[in-house]
MIGU-208397 format. One record per residue (C-alpha): residue number from 1; residue in three letters; x, y negated, z negated. Coordinates in nm, 2 decimals, padded with zeros to 4 digits, m for minus. Last residue first. Layout:
# residues N
- nr_rest_east_north_up
- NUM_ALA_X_Y_Z
...
//
This chain:
# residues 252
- nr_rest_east_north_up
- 252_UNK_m01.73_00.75_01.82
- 251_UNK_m02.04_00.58_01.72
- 250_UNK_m02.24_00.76_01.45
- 249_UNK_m02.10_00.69_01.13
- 248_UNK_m02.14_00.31_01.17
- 247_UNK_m01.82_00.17_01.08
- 246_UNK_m01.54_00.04_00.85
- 245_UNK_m01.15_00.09_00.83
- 244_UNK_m01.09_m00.15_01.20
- 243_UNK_m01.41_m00.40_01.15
- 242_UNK_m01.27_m00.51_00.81
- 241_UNK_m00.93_m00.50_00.86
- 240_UNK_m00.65_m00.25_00.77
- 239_UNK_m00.55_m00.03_00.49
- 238_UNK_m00.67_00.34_00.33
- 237_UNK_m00.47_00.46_00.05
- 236_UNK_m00.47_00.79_m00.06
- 235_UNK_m00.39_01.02_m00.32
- 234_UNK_m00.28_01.38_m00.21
- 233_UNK_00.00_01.41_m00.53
- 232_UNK_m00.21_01.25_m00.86
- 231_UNK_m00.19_00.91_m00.89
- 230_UNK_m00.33_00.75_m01.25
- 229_UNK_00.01_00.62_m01.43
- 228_UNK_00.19_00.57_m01.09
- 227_UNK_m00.19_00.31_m00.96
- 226_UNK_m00.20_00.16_m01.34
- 225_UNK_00.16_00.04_m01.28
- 224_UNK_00.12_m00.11_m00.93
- 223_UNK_m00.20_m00.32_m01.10
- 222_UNK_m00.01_m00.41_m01.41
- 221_UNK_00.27_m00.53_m01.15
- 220_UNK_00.07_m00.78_m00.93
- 219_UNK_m00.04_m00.72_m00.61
- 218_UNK_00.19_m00.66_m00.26
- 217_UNK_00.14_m00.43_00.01
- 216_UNK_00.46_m00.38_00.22
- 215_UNK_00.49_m00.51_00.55
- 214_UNK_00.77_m00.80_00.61
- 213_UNK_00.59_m00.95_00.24
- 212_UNK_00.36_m01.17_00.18
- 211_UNK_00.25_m01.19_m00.20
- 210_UNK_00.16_m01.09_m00.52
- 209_UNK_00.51_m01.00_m00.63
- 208_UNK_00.45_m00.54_m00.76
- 207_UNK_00.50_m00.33_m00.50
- 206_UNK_00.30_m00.10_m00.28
- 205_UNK_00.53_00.02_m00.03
- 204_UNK_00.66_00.07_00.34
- 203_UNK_00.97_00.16_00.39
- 202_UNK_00.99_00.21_00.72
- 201_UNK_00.82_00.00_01.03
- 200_UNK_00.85_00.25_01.39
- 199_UNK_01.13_00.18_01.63
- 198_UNK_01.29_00.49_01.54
- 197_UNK_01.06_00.77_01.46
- 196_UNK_01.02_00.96_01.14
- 195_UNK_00.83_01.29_01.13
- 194_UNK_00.42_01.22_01.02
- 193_UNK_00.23_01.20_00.66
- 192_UNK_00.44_01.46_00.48
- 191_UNK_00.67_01.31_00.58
- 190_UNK_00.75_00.95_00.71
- 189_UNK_00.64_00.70_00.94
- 188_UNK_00.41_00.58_00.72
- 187_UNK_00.39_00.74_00.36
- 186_UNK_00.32_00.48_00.13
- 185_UNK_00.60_00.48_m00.17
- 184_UNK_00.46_00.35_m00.50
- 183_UNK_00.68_00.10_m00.65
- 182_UNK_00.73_m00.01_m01.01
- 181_UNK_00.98_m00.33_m01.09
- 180_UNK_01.03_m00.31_m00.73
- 179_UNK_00.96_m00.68_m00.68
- 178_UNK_01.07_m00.82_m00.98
- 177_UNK_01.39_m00.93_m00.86
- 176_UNK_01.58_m00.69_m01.05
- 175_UNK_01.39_m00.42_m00.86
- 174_UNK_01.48_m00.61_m00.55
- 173_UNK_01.89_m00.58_m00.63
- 172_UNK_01.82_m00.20_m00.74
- 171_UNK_01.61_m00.11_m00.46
- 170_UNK_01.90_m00.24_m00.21
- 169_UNK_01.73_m00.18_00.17
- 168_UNK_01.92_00.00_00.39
- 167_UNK_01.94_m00.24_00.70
- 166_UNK_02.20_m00.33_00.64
- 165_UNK_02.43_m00.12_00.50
- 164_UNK_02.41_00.09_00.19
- 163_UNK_02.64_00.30_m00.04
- 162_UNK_02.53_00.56_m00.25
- 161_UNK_02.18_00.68_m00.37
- 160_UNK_01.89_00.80_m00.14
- 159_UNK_01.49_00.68_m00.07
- 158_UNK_01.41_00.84_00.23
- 157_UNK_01.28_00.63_00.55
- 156_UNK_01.59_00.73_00.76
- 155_UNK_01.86_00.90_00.52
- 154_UNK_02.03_01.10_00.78
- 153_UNK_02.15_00.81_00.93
- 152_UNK_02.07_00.68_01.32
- 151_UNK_01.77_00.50_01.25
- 150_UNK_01.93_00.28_00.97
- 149_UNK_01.70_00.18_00.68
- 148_UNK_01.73_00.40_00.44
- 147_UNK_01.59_00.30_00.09
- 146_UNK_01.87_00.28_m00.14
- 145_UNK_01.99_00.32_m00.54
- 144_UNK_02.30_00.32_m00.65
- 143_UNK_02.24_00.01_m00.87
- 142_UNK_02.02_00.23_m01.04
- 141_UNK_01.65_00.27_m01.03
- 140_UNK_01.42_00.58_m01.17
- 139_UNK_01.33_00.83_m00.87
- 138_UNK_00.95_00.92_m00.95
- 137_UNK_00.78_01.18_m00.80
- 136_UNK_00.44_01.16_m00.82
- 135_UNK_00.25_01.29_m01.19
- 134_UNK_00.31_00.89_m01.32
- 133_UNK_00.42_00.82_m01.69
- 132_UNK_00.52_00.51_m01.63
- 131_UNK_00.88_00.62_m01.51
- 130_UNK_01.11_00.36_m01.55
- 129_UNK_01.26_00.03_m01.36
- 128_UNK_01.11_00.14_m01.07
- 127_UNK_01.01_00.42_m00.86
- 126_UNK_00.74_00.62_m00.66
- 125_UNK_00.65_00.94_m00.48
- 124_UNK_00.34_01.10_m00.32
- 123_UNK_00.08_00.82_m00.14
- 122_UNK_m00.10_00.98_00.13
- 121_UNK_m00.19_00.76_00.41
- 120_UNK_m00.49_00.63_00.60
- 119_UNK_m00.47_00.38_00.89
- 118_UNK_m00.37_m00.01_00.97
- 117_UNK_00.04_m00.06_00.90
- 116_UNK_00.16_m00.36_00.74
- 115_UNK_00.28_m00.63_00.97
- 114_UNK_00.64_m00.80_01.02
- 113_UNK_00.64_m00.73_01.37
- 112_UNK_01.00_m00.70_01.38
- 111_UNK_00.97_m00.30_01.32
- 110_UNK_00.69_m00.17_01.50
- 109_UNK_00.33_m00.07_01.40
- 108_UNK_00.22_00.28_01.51
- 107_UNK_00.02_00.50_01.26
- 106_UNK_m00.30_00.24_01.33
- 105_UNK_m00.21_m00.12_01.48
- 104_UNK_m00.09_m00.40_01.29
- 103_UNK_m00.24_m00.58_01.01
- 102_UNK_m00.13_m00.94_00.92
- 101_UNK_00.20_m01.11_01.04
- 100_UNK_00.27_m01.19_00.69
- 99_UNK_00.28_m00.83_00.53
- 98_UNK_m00.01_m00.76_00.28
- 97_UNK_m00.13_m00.94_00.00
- 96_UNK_m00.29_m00.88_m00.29
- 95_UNK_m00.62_m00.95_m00.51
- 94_UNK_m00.80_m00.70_m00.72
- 93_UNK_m01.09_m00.45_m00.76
- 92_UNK_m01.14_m00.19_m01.04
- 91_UNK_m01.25_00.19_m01.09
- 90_UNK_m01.53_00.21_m00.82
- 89_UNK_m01.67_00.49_m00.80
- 88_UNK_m01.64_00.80_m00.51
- 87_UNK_m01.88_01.13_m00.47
- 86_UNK_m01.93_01.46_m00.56
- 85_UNK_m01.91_01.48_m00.91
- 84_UNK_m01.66_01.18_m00.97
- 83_UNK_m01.40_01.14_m00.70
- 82_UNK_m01.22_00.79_m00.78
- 81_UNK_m01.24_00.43_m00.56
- 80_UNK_m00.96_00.23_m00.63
- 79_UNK_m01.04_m00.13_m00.44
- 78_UNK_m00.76_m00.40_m00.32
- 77_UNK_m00.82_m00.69_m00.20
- 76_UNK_m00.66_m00.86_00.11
- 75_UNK_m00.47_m01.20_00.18
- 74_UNK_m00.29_m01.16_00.51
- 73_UNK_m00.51_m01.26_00.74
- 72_UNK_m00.41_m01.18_01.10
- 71_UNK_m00.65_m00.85_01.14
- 70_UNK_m00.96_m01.01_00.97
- 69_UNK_m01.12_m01.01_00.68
- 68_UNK_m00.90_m00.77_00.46
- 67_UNK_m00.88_m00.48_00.35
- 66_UNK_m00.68_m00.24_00.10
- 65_UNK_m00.84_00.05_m00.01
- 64_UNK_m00.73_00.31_m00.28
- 63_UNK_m00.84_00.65_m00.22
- 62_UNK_m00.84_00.86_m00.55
- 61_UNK_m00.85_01.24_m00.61
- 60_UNK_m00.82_01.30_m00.21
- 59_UNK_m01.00_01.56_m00.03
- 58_UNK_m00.92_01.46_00.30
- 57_UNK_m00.93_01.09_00.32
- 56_UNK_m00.98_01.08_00.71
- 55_UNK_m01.00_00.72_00.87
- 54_UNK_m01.30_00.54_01.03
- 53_UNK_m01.49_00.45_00.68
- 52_UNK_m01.85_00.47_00.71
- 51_UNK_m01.90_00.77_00.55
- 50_UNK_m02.17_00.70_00.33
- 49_UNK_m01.96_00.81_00.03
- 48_UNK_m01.66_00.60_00.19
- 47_UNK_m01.87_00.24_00.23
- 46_UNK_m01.99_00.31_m00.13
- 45_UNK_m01.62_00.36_m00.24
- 44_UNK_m01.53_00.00_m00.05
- 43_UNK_m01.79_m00.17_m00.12
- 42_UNK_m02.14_m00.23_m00.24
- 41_UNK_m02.41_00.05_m00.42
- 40_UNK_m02.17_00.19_m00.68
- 39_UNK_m02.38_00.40_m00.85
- 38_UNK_m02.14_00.57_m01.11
- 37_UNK_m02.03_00.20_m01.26
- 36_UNK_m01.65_00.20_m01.25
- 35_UNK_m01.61_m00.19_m01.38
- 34_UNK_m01.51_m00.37_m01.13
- 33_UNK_m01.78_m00.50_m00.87
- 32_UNK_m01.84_m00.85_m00.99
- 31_UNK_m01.46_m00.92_m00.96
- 30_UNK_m01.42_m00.77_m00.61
- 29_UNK_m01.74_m00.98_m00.50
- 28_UNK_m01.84_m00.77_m00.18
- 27_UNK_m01.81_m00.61_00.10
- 26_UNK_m01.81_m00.94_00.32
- 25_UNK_m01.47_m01.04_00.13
- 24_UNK_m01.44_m01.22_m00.15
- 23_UNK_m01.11_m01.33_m00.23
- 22_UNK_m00.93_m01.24_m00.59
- 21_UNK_m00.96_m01.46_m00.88
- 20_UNK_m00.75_m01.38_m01.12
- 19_UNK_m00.41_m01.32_m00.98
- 18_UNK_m00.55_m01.60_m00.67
- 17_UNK_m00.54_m01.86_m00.91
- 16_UNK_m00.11_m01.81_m00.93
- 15_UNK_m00.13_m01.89_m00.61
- 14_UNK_00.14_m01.66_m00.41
- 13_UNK_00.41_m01.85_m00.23
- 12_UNK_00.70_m01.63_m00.23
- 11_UNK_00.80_m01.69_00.06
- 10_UNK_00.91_m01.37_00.35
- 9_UNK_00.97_m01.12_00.04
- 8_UNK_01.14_m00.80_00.16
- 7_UNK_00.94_m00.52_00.21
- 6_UNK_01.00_m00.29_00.44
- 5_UNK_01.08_m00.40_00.80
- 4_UNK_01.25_m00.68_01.03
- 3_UNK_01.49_m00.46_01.23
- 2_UNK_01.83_m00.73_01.34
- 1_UNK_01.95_m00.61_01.67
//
């Protein structure tokens, strides 16, 4: 059976307008938003401090969001919202794109599905071309260098070095690409977040491309590189639709 997961690039038909000018969404204008202002009365972070977001975010230095309209779409924005005294700002909005069938369903979307899981999930290692200066851990690419993609090896989910078959996904190859030229690993389906099961989507990332992908999150690569040079280990990012990462704090 072929598995249809990670994130290799289904078209790369990203509008170069969309770099720039990033969709509005019912939570606001990204671009009138940026800027880190401490009362951040739209959005994302202002959605989190009244705690209308439906996933945990523990304690987390940063939560970066990544919503969109509607399950199927596949055009999101994505929000950094930082702790400051008590409570999250915005640090900057920006376009990307998620996998190209859309959202699927929280902590259990399937290979072959070509969606990008809904849910909340730490974010502790990266790689690429070179280390940015990032506190995760970083594996730095060499033409050795996998993501395991076989459910029977001991290398399942894990970045590794050696040989690869399919469907061990070549970092190097994609890195040359300019795909992985930084990566920050999103930990669905994998520790610390949750054991590894078969039949569940691996290697899940934010890359750099600007567009759809078989379930990665995709923006552009001074975005990927700001995320490694500001993470801290426990960051977060928080991913789905609308109606599925937002609600009233009282109903269940």
């Amino acid at each position: 059976m072929v598995l249809l997961a990670g994130c290799t690039i289904i078209e790369p038909e990203a509008s170069a307008s969309l770099a720039t000018s990033p969709s509005s969404w019912s939570a606001g204008d990204p671009e009138a938003r940026t800027g880190g202002s401490a009362a951040t009365t739209e959005g994302p972070c202002h959605e989190l401090n009244e705690g209308r977001v439906q996933f945990v975010t523990d304690d987390a230095v940063r939560v970066l969001f990544a919503v969109a309209h509607e399950r199927d779409d596949t055009e999101v924005v994505l929000t950094s919202c930082l702790s400051t005294n008590g409570s999250y700002v915005e640090e900057w909005a920006t376009a990307g794109y998620v996998g190209s069938g859309g959202f699927g369903p929280e902590d259990a979307t399937e290979v072959n599905t070509l969606q990008t899981p809904t849910g909340s999930y730490t974010m502790t290692e990266g790689f690429g071309r070179s280390d940015p200066g990032t506190e995760l851990e970083y594996h730095t690419l060499t033409p050795e260098s996998r993501w395991g993609g076989r459910e029977d090896s001991n290398h399942f989910n894990q970045y590794f070095e050696g040989p690869g078959e399919w469907p061990d996904e070549d970092l190097w190859r994609l890195m040359q690409s300019g795909l992985y030229e930084q990566a920050v690993v999103i930990n669905f389906n994998r520790p610390p977040d949750a054991v590894a099961q078969p039949g569940r989507s691996f290697a899940i990332f934010l890359h750099a491309g600007l567009t759809e992908s078989w379930g990665c999150v995709s923006t552009d690569l001074d975005t990927v590189t700001r995320v490694l040079q500001n993470a801290t280990p426990g960051d977060r990012i928080v991913m789905g639709a609308e109606d599925d990462v937002f609600g009233d704090p009282d109903t269940p």
